[in-house]
Backbone as CSV, one residue per row, in Angstrom:
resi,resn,N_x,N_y,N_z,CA_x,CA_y,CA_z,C_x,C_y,C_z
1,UNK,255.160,54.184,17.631,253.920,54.130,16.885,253.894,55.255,15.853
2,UNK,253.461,55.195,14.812,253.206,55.808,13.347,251.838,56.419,13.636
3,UNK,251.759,57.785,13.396,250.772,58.150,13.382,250.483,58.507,11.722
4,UNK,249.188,58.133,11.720,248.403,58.735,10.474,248.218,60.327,9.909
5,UNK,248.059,60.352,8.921,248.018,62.446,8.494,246.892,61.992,7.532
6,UNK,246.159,62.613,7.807,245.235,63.260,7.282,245.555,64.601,6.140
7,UNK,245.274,64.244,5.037,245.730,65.722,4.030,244.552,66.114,3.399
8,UNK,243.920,67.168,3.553,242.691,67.908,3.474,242.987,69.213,2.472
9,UNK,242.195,69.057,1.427,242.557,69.599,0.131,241.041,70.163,-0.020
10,UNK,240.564,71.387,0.393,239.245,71.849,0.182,239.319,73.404,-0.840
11,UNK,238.347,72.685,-2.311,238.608,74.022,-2.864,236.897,73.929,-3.997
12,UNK,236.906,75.195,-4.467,235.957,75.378,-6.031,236.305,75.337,-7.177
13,UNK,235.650,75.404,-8.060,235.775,75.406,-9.550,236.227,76.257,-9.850
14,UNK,236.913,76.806,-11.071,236.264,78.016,-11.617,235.172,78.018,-12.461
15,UNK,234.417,79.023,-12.680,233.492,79.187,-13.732,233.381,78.784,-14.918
16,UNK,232.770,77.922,-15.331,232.626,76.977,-16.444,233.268,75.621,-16.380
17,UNK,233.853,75.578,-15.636,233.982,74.227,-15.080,233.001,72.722,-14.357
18,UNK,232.525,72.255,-15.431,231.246,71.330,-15.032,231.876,69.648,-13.558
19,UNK,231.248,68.969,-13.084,232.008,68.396,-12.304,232.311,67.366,-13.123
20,UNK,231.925,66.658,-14.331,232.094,66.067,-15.141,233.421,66.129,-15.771
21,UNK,233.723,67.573,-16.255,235.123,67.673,-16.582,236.102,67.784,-15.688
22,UNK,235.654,67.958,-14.294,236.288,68.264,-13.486,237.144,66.588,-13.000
23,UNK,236.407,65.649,-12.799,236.594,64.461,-13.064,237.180,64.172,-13.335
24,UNK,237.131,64.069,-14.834,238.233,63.483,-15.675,239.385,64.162,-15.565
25,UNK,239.427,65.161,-15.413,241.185,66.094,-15.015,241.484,65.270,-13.953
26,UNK,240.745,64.842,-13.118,241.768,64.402,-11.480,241.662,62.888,-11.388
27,UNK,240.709,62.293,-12.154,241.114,60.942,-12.192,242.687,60.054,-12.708
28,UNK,242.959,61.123,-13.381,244.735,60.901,-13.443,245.370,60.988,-12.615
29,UNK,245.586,61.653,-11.722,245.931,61.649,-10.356,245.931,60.802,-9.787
30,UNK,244.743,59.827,-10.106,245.203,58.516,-8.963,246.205,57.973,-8.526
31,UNK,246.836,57.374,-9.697,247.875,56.203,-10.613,248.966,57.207,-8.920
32,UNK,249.146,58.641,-9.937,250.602,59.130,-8.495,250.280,59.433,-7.356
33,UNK,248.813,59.498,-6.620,248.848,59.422,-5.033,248.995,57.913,-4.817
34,UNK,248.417,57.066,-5.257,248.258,55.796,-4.851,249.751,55.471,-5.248
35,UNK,250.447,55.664,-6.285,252.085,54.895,-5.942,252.663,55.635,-5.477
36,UNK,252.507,57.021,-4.432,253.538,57.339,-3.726,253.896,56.324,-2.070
37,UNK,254.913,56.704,-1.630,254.597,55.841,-0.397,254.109,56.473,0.545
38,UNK,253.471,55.554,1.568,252.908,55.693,2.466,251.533,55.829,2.397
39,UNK,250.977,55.774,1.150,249.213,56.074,0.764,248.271,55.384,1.241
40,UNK,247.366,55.527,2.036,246.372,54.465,2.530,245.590,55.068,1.610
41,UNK,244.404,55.896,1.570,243.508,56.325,1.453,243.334,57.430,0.709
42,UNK,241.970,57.254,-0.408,241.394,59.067,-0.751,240.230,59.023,-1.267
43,UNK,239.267,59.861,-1.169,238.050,60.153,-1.483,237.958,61.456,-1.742
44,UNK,237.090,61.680,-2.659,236.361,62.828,-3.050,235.314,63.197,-3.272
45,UNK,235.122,64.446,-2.684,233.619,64.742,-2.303,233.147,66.205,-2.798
46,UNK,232.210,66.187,-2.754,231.281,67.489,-2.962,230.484,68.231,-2.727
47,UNK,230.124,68.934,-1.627,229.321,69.664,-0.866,228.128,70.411,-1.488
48,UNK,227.274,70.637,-1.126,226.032,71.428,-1.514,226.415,72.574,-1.975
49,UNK,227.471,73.165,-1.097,227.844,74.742,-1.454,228.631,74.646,-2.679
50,UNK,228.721,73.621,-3.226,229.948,73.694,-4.699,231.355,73.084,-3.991
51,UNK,231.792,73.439,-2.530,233.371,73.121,-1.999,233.183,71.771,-2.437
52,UNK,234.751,71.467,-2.925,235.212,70.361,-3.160,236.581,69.993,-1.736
53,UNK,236.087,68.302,-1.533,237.223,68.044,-0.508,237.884,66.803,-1.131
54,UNK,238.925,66.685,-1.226,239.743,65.843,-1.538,241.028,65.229,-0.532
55,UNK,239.874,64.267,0.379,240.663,63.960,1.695,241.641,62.247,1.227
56,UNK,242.651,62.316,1.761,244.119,61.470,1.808,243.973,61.396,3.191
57,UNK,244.270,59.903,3.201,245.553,59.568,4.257,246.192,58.591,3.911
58,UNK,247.769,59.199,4.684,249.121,58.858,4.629,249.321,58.475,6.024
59,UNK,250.453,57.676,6.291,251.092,56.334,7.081,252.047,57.461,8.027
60,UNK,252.320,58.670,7.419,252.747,60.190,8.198,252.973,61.342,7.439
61,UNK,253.789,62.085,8.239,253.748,63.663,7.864,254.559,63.679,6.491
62,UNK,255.656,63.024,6.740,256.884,62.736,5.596,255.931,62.488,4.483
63,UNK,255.647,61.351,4.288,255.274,60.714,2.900,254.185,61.875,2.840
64,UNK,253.080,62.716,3.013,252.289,63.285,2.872,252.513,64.513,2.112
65,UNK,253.709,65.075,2.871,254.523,66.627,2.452,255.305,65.862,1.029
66,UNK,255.761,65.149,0.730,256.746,64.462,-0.224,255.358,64.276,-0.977
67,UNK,254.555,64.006,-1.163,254.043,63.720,-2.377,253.118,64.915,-2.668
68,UNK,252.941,65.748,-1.569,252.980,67.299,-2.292,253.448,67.488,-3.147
69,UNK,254.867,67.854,-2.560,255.793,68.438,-3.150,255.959,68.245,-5.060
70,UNK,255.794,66.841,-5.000,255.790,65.957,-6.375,254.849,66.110,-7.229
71,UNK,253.537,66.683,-6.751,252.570,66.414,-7.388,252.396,67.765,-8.417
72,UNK,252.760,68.773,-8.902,252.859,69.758,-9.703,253.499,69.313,-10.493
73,UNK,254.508,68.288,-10.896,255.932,67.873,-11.590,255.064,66.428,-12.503
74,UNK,253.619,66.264,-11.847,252.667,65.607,-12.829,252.289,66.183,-14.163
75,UNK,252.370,65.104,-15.483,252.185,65.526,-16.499,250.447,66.049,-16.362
76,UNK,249.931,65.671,-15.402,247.991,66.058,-15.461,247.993,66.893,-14.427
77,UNK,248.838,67.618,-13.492,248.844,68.395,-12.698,248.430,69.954,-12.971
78,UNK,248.953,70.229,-14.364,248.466,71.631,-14.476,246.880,71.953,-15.343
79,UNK,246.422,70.515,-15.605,245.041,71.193,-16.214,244.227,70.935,-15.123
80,UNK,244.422,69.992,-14.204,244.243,69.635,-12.366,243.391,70.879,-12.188
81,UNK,244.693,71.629,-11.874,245.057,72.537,-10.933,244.520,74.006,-11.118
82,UNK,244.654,73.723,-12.659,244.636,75.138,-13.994,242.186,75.147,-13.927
83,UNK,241.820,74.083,-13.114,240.400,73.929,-13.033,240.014,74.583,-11.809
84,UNK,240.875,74.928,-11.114,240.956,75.396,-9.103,240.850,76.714,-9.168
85,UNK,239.549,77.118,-8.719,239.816,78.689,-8.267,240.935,79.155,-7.201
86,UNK,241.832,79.358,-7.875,243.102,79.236,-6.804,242.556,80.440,-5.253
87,UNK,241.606,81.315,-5.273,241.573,82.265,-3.860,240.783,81.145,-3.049
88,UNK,240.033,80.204,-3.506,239.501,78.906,-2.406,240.165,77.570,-1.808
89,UNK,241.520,77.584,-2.550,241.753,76.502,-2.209,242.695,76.386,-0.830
90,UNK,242.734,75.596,-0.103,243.043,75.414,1.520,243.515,74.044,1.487
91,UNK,244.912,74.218,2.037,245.283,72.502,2.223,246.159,72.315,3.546
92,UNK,245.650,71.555,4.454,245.835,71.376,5.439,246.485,69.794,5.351
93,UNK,247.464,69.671,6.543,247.986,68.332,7.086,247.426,68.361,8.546
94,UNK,246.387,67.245,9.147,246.141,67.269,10.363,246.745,65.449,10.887
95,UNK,247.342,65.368,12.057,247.111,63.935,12.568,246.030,63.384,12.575
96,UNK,245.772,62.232,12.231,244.250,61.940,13.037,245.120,60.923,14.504
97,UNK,243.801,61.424,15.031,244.036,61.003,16.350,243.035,59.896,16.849
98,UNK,242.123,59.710,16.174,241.162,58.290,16.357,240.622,58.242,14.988
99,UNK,240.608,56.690,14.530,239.541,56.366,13.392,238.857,54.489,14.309
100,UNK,237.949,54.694,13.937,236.571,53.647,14.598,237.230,52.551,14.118
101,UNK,237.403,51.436,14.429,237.928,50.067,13.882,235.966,49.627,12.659
């Protein structure tokens, strides 16, 4: 059995960064999580406190770490990224271990 990963991407803005523009920087991103393999899933969210979560799941650990790895080597990766208060950002790989049918 294949377990699922969960990839948990929780971070802030920097300053002057509206969520509007913030948007449009990561909506490019889609196109290469969604054609890497193994992609089920992603949503993005936004908390009261400003944290941003940008939760994935992948089919496992492999395809999850592999499209890490890839994703800086995106032509939209560095104005992405170049929007991230880099001392907040936290990225975790967890299994999930139950999702509700």
């Amino acid at each position: 059995m294949t377990t699922n990963y969960a990839e948990i991407v929780t971070f802030g803005l920097n300053a002057g960064i509206t969520d509007e523009a913030y948007l449009a920087l990561a909506k490019p991103s889609q196109a290469y999580i969604a054609g890497c393999p193994g992609f089920v899933s992603r949503h993005l969210s936004k908390g009261d406190d400003g944290t941003w979560t940008d939760y994935m799941v992948w089919d496992n650990l492999e395809h999850a770490q592999a499209a890490s790895a890839g994703f800086m080597a995106q032509d939209f990766a560095a104005s992405m990224v170049g929007a991230i208060d880099p001392a907040s950002l936290v990225i975790v790989h967890q299994p999930i271990l139950w999702a509700p049918d």
